[in-house]
N, C-alpha and C positions, 0 to 999 in steps of 0.2 A: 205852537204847542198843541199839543195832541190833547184832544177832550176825551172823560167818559162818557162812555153810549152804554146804559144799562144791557140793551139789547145785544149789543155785539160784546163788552167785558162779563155781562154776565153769563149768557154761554160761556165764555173761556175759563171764569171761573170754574161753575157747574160740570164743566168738563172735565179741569184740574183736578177738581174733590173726589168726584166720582172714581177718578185713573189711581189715585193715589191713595183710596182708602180702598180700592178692591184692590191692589196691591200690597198692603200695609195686611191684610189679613193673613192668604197664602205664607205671607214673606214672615210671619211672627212666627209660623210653626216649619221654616227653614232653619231662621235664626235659633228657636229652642233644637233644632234636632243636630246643630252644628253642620249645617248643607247650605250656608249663604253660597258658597258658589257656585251650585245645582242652579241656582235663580239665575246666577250670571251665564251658565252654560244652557238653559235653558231660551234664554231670551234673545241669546247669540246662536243658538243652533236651529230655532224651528227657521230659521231662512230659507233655507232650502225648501222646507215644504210650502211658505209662505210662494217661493220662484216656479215650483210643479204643480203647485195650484193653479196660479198668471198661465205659465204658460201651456196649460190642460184644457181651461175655462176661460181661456182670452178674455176673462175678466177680472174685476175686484169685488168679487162675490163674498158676502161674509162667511154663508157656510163652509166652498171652498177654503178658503183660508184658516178657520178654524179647524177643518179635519186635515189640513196637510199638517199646520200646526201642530195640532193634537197628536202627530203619528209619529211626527219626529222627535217632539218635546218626550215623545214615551223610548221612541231608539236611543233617546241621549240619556235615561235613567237605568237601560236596559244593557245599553253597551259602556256606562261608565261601570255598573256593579260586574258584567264580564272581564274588563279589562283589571279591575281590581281584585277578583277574584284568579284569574289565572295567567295575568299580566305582573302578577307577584310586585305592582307597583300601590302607592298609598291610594286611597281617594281622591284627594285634591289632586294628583296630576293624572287620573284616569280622567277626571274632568274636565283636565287640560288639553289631554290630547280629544277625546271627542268635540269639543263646543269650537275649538280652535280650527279643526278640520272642515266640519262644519259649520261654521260661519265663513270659513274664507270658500267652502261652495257655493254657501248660500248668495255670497256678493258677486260671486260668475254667474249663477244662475241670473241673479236679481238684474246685472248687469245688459243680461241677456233677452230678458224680460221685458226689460224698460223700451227695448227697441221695438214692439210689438205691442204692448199695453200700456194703456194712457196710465205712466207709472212711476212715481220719482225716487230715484235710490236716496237722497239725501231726506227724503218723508219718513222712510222705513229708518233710517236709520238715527237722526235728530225729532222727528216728528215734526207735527205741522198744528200746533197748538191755537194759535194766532187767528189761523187760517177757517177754522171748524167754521164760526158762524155764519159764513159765505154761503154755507151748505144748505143751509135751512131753506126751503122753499115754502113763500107767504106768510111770512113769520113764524112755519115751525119752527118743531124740533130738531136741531142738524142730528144727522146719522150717526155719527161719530160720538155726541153726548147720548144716544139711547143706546150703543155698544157699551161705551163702560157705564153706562147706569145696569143694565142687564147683567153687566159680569159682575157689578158690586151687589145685586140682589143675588145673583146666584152663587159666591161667595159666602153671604152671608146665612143663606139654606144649608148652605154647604155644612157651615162650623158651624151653625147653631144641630144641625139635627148630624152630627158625628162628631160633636163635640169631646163627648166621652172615652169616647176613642182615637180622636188624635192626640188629646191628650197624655192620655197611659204610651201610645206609641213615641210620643214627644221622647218621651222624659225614660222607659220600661221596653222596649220592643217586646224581651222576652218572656216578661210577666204579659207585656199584653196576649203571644201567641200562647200561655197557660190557661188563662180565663178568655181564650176560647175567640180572640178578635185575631185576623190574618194581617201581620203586619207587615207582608208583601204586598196586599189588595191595599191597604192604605196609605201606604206609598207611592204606587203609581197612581190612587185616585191623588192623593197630595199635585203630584205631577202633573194629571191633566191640567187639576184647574192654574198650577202656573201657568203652562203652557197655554191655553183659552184666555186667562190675564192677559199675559205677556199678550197677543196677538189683538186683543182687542185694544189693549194701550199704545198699539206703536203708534194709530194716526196720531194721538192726542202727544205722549213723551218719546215714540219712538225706540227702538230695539235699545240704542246703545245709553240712553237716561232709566229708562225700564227698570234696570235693577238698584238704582239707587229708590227707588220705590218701593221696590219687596222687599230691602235690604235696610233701610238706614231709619224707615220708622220705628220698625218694631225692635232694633237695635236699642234705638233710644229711649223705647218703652220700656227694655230689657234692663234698663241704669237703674228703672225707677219705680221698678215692682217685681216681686217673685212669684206672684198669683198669676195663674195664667186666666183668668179671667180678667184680671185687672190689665195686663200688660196689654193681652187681645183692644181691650177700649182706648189704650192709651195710645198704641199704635194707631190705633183708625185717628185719635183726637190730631195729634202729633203731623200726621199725613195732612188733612184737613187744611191746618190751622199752616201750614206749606206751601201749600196750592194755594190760600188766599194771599198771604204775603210774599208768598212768591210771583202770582199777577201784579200785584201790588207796586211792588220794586220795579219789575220790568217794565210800568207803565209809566210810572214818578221816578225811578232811582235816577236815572241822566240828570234831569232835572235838579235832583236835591243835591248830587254830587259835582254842578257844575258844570255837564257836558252838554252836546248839542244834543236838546230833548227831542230833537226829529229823529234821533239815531234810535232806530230799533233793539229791545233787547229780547232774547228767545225766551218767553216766558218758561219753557215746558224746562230750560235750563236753571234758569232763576230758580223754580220751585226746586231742584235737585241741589240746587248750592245752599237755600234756606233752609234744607231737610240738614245739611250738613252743620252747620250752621248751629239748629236747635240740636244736635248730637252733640257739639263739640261743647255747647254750655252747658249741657247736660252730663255729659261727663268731667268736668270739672266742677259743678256745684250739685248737681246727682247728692241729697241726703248719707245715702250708706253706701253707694258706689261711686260716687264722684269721688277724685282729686283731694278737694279742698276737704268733704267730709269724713275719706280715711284719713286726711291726716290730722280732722280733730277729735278723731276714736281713737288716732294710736295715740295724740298729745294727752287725751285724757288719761287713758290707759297707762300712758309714763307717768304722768304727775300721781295719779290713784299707787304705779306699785311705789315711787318716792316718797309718799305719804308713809303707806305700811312699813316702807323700811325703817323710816324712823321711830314711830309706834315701836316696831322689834328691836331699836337696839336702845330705847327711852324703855324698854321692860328688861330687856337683861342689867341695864345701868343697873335698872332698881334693884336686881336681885347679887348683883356683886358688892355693889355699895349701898346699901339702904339709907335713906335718910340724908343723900348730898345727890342733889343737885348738879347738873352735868350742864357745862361751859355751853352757849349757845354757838359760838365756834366752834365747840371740837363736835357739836353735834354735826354740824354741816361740815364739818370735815371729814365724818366717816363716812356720810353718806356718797360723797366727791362726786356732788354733779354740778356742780357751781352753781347756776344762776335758777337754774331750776328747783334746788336744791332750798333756796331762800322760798321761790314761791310756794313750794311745799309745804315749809314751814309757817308762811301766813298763810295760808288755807288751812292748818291744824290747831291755828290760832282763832281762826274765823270759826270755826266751828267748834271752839270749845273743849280739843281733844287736846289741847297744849296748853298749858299756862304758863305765863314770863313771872320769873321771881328775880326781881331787881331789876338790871339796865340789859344782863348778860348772862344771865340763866336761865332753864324752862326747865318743866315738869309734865308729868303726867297729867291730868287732870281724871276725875272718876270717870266720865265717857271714854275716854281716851285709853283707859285702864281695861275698861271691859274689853273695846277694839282691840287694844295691842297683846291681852290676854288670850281672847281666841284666835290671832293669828301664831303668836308664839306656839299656843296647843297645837293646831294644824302644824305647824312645821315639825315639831317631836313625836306626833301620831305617824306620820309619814315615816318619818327614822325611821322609827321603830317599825314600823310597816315593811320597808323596804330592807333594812337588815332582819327579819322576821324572812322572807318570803324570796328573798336573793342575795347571793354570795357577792358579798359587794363590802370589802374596807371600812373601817370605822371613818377616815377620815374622806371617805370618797361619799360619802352619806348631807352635808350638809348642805353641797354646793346647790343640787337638785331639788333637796326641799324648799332652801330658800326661793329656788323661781315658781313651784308649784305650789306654794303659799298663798302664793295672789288670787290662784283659781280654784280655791276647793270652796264649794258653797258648802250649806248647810247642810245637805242631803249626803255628799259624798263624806264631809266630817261627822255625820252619823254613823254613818254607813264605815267608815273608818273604827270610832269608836267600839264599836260592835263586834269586830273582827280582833280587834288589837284586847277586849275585855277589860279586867281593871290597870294598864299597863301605867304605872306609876313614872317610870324614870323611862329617859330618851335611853339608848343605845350608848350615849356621849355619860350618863349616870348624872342624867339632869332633872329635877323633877317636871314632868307634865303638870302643867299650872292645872284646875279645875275651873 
């Protein structure tokens, strides 16, 4: 069984974190500007420059490689907004066809490449994660961990001092070109530094894992906050917290799941399944964007308008019949939601806005009174509002109030009352309770 070596996992580590949180930046203000697959097209098309680099500089030079990079990663934002502007085609398949074209150059070239420079297509393309520590000569620092430590400081310069302006471009372009920031110049600067990401991460994750790095952090930070500040930290946390458990697994998983733990697993893949992984639980248990948490906003949201219904029709009882008491069956009968319909009614009970008179009656109770008082109001200010202000049937008036019942706060029944003045009786010649 395979031991830890501080010295050799922890490079791989330090490697991982580094590739994945200076990806996780770039990639939060693709995902806010709706370009996740700019990152895909970009990470798959600087190939070619990375191939004219090799074979210009019969080396693996890092500056070559970032300026062929850099030139193409800019052709593929340059020639997707061409093709989209007079290719009369959407975005997403102007991106399709440039990243697609080139990349299947970039892999003739690369292929081409390989037979002349000490140069492995499956490196560029899976990365070689495992491999970095080899590199370090006398116990440094390998080369490959001071590339993505460099692109995550320069990253992080990046959006910290334009921050304000990637921002407003995120979210505004054309407000931002108002006040005066050029939100073409900040878009191919976005661009570069994908393309600079993307080329310093291939040794470590490689071209084709690449974008689940710019892509699926900041996705997931996306579930779990609407502040772009907040989302920004979450992303980088998210990336991080991938790359440890994702060496992790790839070093133990065989092991814990029974297999032969001498079988290698690609960590830099690992980390992209883990990334996947903390999305998918994130979007089912996500607070206000998960799964599970819409659907205990809209459970509430039902049970809160099945409460009010019956409030509304425990106030008209009273006012057709005063002084009797309405069957606790036929209350839950009008309401007809069955079994919801009961929980409703013990939560009105719980709360004191229902009172049980005998085995199989209930009543209003004075909380309960005032509640079902101001919703009843709001529904007849509305009528009246609505036959007031548009030609609209007497009996085409009630269906509409009673859904926008549930939502008028305080402010808009003000703001109602105001408008509508002392208007005594509904539309229907009912009095508006006080």
């Amino acid at each position: 069984m395979m031991e830890w070596d501080v010295n050799i996992d922890g490079w791989i580590i330090a490697a991982g974190i580094c590739s994945a949180m200076a990806c996780a930046l770039p990639g939060t203000f693709l995902v806010l500007r709706k370009m996740s697959l700019m990152g895909d097209a970009i990470s798959h098309a600087v190939l070619p420059g990375l191939a004219i680099a090799f074979l210009i500089t019969n080396s693996r030079g890092v500056l070559p490689m970032f300026i062929g990079a850099v030139i193409v990663g800019i052709l593929t934002a340059v020639g997707t907004q061409v093709i989209t502007r007079h290719g009369k085609v959407e975005s997403g398949a102007a991106m399709g066809v440039v990243f697609s074209i080139l990349f299947a150059l970039g892999l003739v070239l690369i292929r081409q490449a390989a037979d002349h420079v000490d140069l492995d297509p499956q490196c560029v393309l899976y990365g070689n994660l495992s491999q970095i520590p080899l590199d370090a000569l006398d116990g440094g620092v390998p080369p490959a961990v001071v590339n993505v430590a460099l692109a995550l400081l320069l990253n992080i310069i990046f959006v910290c001092a334009l921050y304000k302006e990637l921002k407003i471009c995120a979210f505004d372009p054309q407000l931002a070109t108002t006040l005066g920031i050029n939100a073409n110049v900040m878009h191919y600067l976005l661009m570069v530094v994908v393309a600079v990401t993307t080329v310093a991460s291939f040794e470590a994750v490689g071209s084709i894992l690449v974008i689940a790095m710019l892509i699926v952090p900041a996705a997931t930070a996306r579930l779990l906050s609407d502040r772009m500040g907040t989302t920004l930290v979450l992303a980088v946390i998210v990336a991080g917290v991938s790359a440890v458990l994702g060496h992790l697994l790839a070093f133990r998983g065989p092991g814990w799941l029974g297999l032969d733990p001498s079988v290698a697993i690609e960590t830099a893949a690992m980390i992209a399944v883990v990334t996947g992984v903390l999305f998918l639980i994130t979007l089912v248990f996500a607070p206000r964007y998960g799964l599970v948490g819409k659907w205990y906003h809209r459970a509430r949201l039902t049970l809160q308008i099945v409460r009010e219904d019956m409030l509304g029709i425990l106030y008209r009882w009273g006012e057709h019949r005063p002084g009797e008491d309405i069957f606790k069956e036929d209350l839950l009968s009008a309401v007809g939601r069955g079994t919801l319909a009961r929980i409703a009614l013990g939560s009105l009970q719980r709360r004191k806005a229902v009172e049980s008179i005998g085995s199989d009656r209930v009543r209003l109770s004075a909380t309960g009174r005032d509640a079902a008082t101001k919703l009843v109001r709001d529904h007849r200010l509305w009528e009246g509002y609505m036959a007031t202000h548009f030609d609209i049937p007497l009996d085409h008036l009630h269906e509409p109030a009673e859904r926008i019942e549930h939502y008028l706060g305080d402010d808009l029944s003000e703001q109602l009352q105001k408008e509508m003045g002392d208007l005594g009786e509904d539309p229907h010649g009912r009095k508006i309770p006080e």
